[in-house]
N, C-alpha and C positions, 0 to 999 in steps of 0.2 A: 554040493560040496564047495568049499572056500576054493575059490580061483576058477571056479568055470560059470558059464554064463546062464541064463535063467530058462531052463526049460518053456516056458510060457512065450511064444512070442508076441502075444499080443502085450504084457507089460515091458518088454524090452525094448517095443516100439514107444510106448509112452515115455520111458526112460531116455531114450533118445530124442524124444521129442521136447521134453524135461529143459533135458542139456541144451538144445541148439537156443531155446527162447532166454535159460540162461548166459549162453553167449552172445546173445543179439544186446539185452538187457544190459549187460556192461558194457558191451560196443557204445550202447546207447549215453551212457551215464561219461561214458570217456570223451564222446562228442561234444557234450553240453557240457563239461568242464572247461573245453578250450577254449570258451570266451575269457572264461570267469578267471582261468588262468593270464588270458593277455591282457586282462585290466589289471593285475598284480601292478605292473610300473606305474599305472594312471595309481592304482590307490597308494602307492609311494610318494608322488607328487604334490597326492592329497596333504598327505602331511609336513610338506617344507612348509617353511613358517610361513606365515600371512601376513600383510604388511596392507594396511585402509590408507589412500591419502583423501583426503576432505579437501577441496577447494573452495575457499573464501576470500575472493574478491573485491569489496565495497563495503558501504557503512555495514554497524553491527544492528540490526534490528530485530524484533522479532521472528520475519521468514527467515534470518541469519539461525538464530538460535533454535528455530525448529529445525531446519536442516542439518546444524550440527550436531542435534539430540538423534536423529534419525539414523545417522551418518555410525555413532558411536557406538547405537543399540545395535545397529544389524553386524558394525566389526565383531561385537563383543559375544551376538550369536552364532558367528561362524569362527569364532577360536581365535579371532586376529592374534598374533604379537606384538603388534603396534602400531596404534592410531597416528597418521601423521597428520596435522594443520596446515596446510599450506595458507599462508595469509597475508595480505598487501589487504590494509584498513587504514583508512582515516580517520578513527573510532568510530562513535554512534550512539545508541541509548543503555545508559547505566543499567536499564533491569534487564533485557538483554545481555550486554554483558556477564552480570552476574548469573544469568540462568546457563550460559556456556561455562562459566568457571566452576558454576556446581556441580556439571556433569563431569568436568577434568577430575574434580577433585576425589567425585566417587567411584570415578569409575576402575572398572575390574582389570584393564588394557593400560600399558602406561599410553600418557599422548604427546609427541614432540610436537611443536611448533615450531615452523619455518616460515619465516620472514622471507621471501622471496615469489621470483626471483630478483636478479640483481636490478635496484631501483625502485624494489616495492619499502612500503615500510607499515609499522609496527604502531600508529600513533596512539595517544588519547586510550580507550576502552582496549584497543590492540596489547598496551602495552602491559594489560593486567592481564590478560589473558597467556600473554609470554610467558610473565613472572611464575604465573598459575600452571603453567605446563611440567612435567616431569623433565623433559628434555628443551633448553631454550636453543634455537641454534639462527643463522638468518647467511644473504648471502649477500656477498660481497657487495658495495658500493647500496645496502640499503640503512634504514636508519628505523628507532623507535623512540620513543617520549613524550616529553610535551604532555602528560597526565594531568592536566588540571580541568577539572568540572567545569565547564560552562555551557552557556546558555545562549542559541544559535540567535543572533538579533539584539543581544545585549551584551554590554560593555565588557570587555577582558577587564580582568583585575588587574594588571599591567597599565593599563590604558593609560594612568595619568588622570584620566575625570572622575573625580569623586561626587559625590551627593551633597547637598549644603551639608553644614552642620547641625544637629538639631539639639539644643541643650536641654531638651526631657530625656532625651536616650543618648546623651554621648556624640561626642566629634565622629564617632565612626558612622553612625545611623543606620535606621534596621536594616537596609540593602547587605550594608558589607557585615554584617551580626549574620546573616542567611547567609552569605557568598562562606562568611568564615566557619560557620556549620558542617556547608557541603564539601567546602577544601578539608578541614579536620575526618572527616568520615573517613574520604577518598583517599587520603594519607592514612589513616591507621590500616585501610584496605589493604592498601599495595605493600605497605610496611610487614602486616602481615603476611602475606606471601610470600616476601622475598624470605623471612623469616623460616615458614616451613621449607621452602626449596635451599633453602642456604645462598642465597645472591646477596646483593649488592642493597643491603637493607637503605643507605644512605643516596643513592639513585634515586631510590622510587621517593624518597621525601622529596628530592630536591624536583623529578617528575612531575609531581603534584603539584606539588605550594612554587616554584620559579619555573615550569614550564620548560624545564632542559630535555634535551634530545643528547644521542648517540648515534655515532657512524657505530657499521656492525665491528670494525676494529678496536673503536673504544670502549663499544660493548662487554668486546671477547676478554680485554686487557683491566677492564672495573669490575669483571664477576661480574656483569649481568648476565650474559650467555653463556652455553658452555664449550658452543665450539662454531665454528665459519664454516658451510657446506655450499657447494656452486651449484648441488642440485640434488633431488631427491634421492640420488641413489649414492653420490658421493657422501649424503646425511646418513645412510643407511650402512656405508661401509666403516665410518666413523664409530658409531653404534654398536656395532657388532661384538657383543660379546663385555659388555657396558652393565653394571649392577646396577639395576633402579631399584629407590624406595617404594612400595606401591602398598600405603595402608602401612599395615604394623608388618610388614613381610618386606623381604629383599628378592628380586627376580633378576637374571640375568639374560639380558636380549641376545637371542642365537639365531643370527640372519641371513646364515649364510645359504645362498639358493633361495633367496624369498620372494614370495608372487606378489607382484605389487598388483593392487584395484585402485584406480583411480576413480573418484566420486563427485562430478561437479552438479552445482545447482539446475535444477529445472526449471522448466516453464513456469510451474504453480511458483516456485518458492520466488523468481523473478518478478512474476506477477505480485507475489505478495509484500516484494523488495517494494515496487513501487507505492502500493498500496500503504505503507507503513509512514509515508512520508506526509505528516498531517497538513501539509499546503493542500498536495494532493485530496487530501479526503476531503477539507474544505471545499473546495472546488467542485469535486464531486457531489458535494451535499448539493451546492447551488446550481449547480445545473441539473440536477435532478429535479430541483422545486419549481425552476423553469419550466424545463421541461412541462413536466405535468399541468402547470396554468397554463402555457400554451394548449397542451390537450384539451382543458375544461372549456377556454372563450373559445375554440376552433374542434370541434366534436370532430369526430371523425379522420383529420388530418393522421393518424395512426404513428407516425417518425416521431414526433416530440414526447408522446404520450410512452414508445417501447424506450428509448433514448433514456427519458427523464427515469423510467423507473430502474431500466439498470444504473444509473448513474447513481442514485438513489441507493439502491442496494449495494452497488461498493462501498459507497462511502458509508452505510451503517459496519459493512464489513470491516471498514480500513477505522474505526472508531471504535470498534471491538477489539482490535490488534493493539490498540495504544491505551496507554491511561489518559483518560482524556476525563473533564472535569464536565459532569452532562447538566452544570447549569450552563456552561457556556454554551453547550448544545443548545439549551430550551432557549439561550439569548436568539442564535444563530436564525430558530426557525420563524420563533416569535419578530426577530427583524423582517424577516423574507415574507410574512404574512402580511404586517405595516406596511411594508411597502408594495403590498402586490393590492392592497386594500386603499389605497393612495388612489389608484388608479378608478377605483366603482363608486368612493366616496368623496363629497365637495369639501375637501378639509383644509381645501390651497394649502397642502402641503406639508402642513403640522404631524400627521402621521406616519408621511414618510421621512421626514427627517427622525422622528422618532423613531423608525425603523432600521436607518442606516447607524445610528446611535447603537442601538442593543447589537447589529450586526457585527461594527467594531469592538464593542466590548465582549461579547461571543466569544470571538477570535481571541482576543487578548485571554482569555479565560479558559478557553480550549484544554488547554495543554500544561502541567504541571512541569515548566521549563525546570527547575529544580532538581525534580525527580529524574526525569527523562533526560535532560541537555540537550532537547528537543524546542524548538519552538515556531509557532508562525510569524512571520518579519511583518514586522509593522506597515513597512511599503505596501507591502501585499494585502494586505485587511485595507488601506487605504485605497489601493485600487480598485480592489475588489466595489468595495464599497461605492467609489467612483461609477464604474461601470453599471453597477446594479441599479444607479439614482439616475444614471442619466437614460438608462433602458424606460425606468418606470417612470419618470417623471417626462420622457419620450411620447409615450405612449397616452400618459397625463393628456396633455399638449394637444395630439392629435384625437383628444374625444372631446377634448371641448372644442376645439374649431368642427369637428363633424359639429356637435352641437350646437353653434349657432349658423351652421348654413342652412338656409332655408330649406321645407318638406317639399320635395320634386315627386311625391308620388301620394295616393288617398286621396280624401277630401281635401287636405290641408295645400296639397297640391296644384286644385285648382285655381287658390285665390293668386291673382293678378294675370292666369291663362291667356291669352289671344284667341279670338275666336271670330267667324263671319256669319252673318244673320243669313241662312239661307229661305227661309218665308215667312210671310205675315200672315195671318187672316182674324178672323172674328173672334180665335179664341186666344188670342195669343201671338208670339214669336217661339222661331225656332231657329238653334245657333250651332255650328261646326264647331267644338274647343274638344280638340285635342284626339281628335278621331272619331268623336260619341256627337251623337246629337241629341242634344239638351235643350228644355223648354227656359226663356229664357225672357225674364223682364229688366225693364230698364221707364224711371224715370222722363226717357228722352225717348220721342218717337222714334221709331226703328223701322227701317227699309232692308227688304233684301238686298243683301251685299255691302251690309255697313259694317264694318272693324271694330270688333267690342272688346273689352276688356270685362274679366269677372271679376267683380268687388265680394262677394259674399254669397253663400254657399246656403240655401233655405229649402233642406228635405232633396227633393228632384229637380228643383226650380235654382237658377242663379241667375243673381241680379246682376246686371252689368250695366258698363256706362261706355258710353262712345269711346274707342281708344282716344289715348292721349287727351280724357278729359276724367279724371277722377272724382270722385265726387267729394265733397269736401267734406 
């Protein structure tokens, strides 16, 4: 009947038994809640805005621009709101540059740039990368400018030295026809930029083509930037709540509680700062190509032979990083060959000057200074060059004086030996030279214990002649 309990006790004990593992069972589920409950605020946290800073410090090169590719990908897979640049350049190579402006310009994240801190500055490649930012901002007491292409080792357009005249091409002549190429490019560059970000279109001319600079207050005051920050977080309170353009869409940055990451470069990307710099990789080729001849005339020595081939392999590495021009390469090795070939062949010298020849022109051919605003300085191909002739031509020197010193050891060794008749008899003489005793004739009757000299060397037999009487 309804409301009394089950005559059966053995199901009323499973019933009970029912309930208690049902009450353990929620107990259970109540417990393993409470973590998941105290992470609520951690997953709160999760979601204040995100805020990437990039540190870039020194020229722009390529481990610049993979870091900064790197730097942007991984903001833009954890949700950033905003990429910041921190940046103090002195510029660096044009196609670098533009491979960081392309990723500004695509990217999903707006990216401010910050010139700072106070005393950094913005120059040359720096300053297109400003222009190209969503956000331009820098701090106090820094400056950017000075945007004219050139070419590390040759003349600024400024300079005052021009080219002769040459009346098949004009008072101007091809030099400044090229210079005027690469300033026209770099000006419609920057031009354009300042255009899509709405700045200061008539800067970035004057940047380019007269090489003008700005303190960050004449920046703030001509439209080039858009506001003075003294430091990353005073940039970010600026910001706050600030409509960026981003694509064909308007976003509005909301920063308030936001976790900054700071991102600076690594080892590798250090390593590959240095590595980018085509002195460097010059360098590196040559001392690897040392290296390795030392290994080949000295077998075994093992230091020259491990030396030379990593040396060797940077520098194929740090000539992959760059646009480098691989006939100059093919000059570079083809010199280093002539003159390592100086050394085994009687050419008094003819092929290593012809090797020091291809070596400088190598170098001068290297590097697409143009392209890059990269280049190896002349000084330095010349010393280079220097060093290398007086190494092999060194070495020249002391194989041919080995060469004419007489053979101290073999047969060839014995002629002119000292030696003493130690006995006579019926078939002969016999002579002490040189530790051995050797049957020996002579011309000139011979007594034990006479001081001979050996004139010529006949099988087992050597003729001698009483010291201090040669035979004519």
């Amino acid at each position: 009947m309804p409301g009394t309990r089950s005559g059966n006790p053995t199901m009323q004990a499973g019933l009970d038994r029912i309930g208690r593992i049902a009450r353990l069972a929620a107990l259970g589920v109540a417990v393993a809640c409470v973590p998941w409950l105290a992470a609520l605020p951690v997953y709160a946290d999760a979601q204040a805005p995100q805020v990437v800073v990039l540190v870039v410090d020194g020229m722009i090169n390529p481990a610049t621009a993979e870091f900064f590719s790197r730097g942007l990908a991984q903001a833009q897979a954890r949700g950033a709101t905003l990429v910041v640049l921190k940046l103090d350049t002195p510029g660096g190579l044009d196609v670098s540059m533009r491979a960081i402006i392309k990723e500004i310009l695509a990217s999903t994240v707006p990216v401010a740039t910050w010139v700072g801190p106070a005393g950094a500055r913005a120059a040359s490649a720096g300053t297109y990368i400003v222009y190209a930012s969503h956000i331009a901002a820098m701090a106090p007491a820094s400056n950017l400018g000075a945007a004219t292409p050139v070419a590390i080792g040759a003349l600024a357009p400024d300079s005052g030295v021009k080219p002769p005249a040459d009346p098949a091409v004009g008072a101007a002549g091809p030099i400044d026809t090229m210079h005027e190429k690469v300033v026209n490019d770099a000006a419609a560059f920057l031009r354009s930029l300042a255009q899509l970000r709405g700045r200061n279109a008539d800067f970035a001319e004057r940047a380019v083509r007269q090489a003008h600079s700005l303190s960050a207050r004449e920046a703030l005051q001509a439209g080039v930037i858009d506001l003075i920050a003294s430091d990353v977080d005073d940039l970010l309170r600026q910001v706050d709540g600030r409509a960026i353009t981003l694509g064909a869409s308007k976003v509005r940055l909301e920063l308030a509680g936001a976790q900054v990451q700071t991102i600076v470069p690594d080892w590798r990307t250090g390593l590959l700062g240095v590595l980018s710099n085509p002195t460097v990789a010059v360098m590196l080729m040559m001392l690897g190509i040392y290296g390795l001849f030392i290994e080949v005339i000295h077998p075994g020595a093992a230091l020259p032979g491990v030396a030379g081939g990593i040396c060797l392999l940077l520098a194929l590495y740090a000539l992959h990083l760059l646009p480098v021009n691989w006939a100059g390469v093919g000059l570079i090795l083809l010199g280093a060959a002539l003159m390592i070939a100086e050394v085994f062949l009687p050419t008094f010298g003819v092929i290593g000057v012809g090797g020091i020849v291809a070596l400088v022109v190598g170098g001068m051919m290297l590097i697409d200074a143009d392209a890059t605003g990269l280049a190896i300085p002349f000084p330095f191909l010349l010393g280079m060059a220097a060093v290398s002739a007086t190494v092999i031509f060194g070495l020249g020197t002391f194989a041919a004086r080995a060469r004419r010193r007489p053979v101290v050891s073999g047969r060839e060794g014995l002629i002119g030996a000292q030696g003493v008749v130690t006995w006579v008899d019926g078939q002969g003489a016999w002579a002490q030279v040189q530790g051995a005793s050797w049957q020996v004739r002579s011309r000139e009757p011979l007594a034990a214990g006479t001081a001979v000299r050996v004139e010529k060397v006949d099988g087992l037999t050597l003729e001698v002649s009483a010291a201090g009487q040669p035979r004519s």
